[in-house]
N, C-alpha and C positions, 0 to 999 in steps of 0.2 A: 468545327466540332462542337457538339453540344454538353454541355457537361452535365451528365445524366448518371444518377445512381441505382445503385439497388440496396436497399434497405433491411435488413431481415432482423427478427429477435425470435428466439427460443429456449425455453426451458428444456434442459438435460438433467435426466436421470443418474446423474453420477456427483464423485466429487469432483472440486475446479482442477484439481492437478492431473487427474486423471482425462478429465477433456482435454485441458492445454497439452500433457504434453501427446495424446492422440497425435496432434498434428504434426506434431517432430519425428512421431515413429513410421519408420515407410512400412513394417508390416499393416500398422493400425490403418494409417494413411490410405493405400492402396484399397482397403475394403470399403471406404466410405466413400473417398473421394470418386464418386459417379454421380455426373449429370444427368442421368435417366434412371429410374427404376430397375433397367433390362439389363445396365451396361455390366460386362465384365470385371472383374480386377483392375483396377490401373496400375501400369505399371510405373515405380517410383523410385529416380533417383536424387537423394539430396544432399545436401551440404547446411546441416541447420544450426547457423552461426549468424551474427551481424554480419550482412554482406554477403553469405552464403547466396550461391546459386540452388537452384531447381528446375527438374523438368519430370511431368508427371503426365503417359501416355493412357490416354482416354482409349476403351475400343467399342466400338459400336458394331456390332455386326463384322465384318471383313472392313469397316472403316477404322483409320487411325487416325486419332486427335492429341495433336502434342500440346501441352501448354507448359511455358517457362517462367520461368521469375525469379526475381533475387528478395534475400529477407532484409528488409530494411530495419526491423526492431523485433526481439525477441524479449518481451521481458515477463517470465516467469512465475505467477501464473495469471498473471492481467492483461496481460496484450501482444499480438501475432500480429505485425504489418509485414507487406509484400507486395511486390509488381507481377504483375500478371500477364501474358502475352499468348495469344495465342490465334489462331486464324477466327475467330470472330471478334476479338479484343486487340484488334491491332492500331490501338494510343498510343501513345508515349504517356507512360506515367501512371496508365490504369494501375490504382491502385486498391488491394483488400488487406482492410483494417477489424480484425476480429479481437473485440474486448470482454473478458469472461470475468461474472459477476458470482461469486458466491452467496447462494439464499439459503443454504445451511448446510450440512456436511453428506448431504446425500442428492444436492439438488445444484444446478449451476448454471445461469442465464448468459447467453451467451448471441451478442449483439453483431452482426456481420454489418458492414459497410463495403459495398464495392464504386468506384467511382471510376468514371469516363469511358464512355461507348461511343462507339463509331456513328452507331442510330439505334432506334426507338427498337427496333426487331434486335438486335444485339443485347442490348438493356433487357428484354422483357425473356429473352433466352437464356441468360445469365441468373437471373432471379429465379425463374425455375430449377436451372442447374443448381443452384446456393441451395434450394428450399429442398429438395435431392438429399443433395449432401448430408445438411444437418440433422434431415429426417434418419439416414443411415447410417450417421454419426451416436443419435441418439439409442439407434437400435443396440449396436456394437458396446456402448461402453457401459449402459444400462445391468 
């Protein structure tokens, strides 16, 4: 296995509390969290605690994409780690580390790390998925 990341940084139009806790709320949650442009709602259930479980169902057309993970560190409002699982992410230990930077009370950077893919088409599919996300992220809390 290749130890392969995806990298991403982005300015957000919002404040940092308002981003961070986006990703703890499954209403907020479910509207960003898409890997495609096209995709649907995800559907979202979690447990957001240390240790807390998740599973967040992706839908693509008549296709369904589950992905699972436990929160390994939540700490409020700087840093979101978590295991990641899903049928193109099946490591052990893939892990996404989201650290959020405050640039001033209406603006919040906000740096994604995902680490270990299976291979190079997994990697390169994930980073567009992430670059998705934070794109719709940004729309929503703006």
């Amino acid at each position: 296995m290749a130890e392969l990341s995806v990298n991403i940084k982005k300015i957000l139009h919002a404040p940092i509390e308002k981003v961070f806790d986006a990703w703890l709320n499954p209403k907020m949650l479910s509207k960003f969290m898409r890997g495609m442009p096209d995709m649907a709602e995800t559907d979202v259930e979690m447990d957001a605690r240390d240790g807390g479980h998740f599973k967040f169902i992706m839908h693509l057309g008549d296709k369904i994409i589950p992905h699972t993970g436990k929160y390994l560190e939540i700490s409020r409002p700087d840093k979101l780690i978590f295991t990641w699982e899903s049928q193109y992410s099946v490591v052990d230990n893939s892990t996404v580390t989201l650290i959020f930077t405050k640039i001033d009370d209406h603006k919040t950077n906000i740096s994604l790390s995902h680490v270990k893919f299976i291979d190079e088409e997994a990697r390169s599919g994930h980073e567009d998925g992430w670059g998705n996300v934070l794109d719709k992220l940004n729309e929503i809390v703006s």
